[in-house]
C-alpha positions as CSV (number, residue, x, y, z in Angstrom):
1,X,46.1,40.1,28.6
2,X,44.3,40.7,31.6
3,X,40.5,39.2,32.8
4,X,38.4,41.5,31.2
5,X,40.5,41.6,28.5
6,X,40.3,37.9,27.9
7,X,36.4,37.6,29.1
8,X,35.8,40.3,26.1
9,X,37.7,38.2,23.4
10,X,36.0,34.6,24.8
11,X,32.6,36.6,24.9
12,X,32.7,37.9,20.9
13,X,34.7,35.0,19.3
14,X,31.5,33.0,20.9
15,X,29.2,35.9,19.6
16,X,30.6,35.6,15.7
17,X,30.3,31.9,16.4
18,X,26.8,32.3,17.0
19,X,26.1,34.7,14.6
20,X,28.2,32.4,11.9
21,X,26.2,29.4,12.8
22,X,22.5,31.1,12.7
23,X,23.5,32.5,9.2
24,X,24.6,29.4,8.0
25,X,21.0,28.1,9.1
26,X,19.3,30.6,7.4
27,X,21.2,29.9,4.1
28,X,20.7,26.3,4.5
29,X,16.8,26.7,4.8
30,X,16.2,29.1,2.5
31,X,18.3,27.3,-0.4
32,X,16.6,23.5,0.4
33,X,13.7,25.0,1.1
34,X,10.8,24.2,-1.9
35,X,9.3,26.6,-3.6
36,X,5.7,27.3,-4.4
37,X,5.7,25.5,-8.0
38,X,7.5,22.1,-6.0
39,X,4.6,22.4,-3.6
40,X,1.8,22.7,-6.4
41,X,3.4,20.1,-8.3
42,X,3.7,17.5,-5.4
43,X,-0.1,18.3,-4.8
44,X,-0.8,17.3,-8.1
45,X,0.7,14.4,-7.7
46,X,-0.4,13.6,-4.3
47,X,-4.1,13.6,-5.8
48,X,-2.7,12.0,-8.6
49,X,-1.9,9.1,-7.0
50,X,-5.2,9.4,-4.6
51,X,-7.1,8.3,-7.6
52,X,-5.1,6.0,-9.1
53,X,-5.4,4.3,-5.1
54,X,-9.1,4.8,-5.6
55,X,-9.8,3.0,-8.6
56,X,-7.1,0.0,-7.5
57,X,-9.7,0.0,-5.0
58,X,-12.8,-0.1,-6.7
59,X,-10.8,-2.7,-9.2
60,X,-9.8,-4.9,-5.8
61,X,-13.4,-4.7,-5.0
62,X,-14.8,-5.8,-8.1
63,X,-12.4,-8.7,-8.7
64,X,-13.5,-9.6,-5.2
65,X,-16.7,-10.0,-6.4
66,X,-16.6,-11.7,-9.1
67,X,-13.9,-14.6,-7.7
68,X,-16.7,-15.0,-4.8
69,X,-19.4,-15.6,-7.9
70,X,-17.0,-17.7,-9.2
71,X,-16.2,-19.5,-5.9
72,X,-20.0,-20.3,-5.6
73,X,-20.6,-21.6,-9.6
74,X,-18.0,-23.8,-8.5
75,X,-19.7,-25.0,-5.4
76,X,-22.6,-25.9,-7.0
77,X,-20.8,-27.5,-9.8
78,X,-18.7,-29.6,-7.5
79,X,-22.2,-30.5,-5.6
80,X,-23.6,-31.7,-8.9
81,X,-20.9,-33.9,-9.5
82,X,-20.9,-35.5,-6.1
83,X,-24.6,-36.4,-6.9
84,X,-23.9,-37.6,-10.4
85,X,-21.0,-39.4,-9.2
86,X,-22.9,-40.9,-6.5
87,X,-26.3,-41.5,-9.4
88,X,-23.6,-43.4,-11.1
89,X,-22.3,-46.1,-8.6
90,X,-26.3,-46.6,-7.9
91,X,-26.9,-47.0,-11.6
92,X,-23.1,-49.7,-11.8
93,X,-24.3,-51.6,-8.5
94,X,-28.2,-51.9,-10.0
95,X,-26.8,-53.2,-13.3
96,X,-24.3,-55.7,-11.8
97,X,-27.1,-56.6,-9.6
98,X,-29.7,-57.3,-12.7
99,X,-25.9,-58.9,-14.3
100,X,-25.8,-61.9,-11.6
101,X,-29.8,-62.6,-11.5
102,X,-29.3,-63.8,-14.7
């Protein structure tokens, strides 16, 4: 086998090795890739699950709300029973006071 004779055989074993490789490429993609029907289906789903998101929000948002209501009823209440608390040990002091006068 001369040089050209051995350049030629290097040059299309390389060629079918090319051509195998983009081939198997192209079957690869066309067999993984989705069709038209898996692409309307996953957009269904995609907005879906963009309302489902929505109205977790809205539902966040409200509860939100409502524990902040909450948080201030509680406030106040607490507030009122500082001052009754505190109306109390006036009330026990006066008494034991009017107690030892007698």
């Amino acid at each position: 086998m001369n040089r050209t004779e051995f350049i030629t055989a290097t040059a299309l074993v390389l060629f079918g090795a090319f051509v195998l490789g983009w081939f198997a490429c192209w079957l690869i993609g066309r067999l993984t890739r989705p069709t038209h029907a898996d692409l309307g289906d996953l957009e269904r789903k995609l907005h879906g699950t963009e309302r489902e998101r929505d109205k977790a929000i809205t539902l966040i948002k409200e509860r939100d709300s409502r524990l902040a209501a909450t948080q201030a009823e509680l406030e106040t209440a607490m507030a009122g029973l500082r001052e009754s608390r505190a109306e109390i040990e006036e009330l026990r002091d006066y008494i034991e006071r009017k107690l030892a006068r007698r």
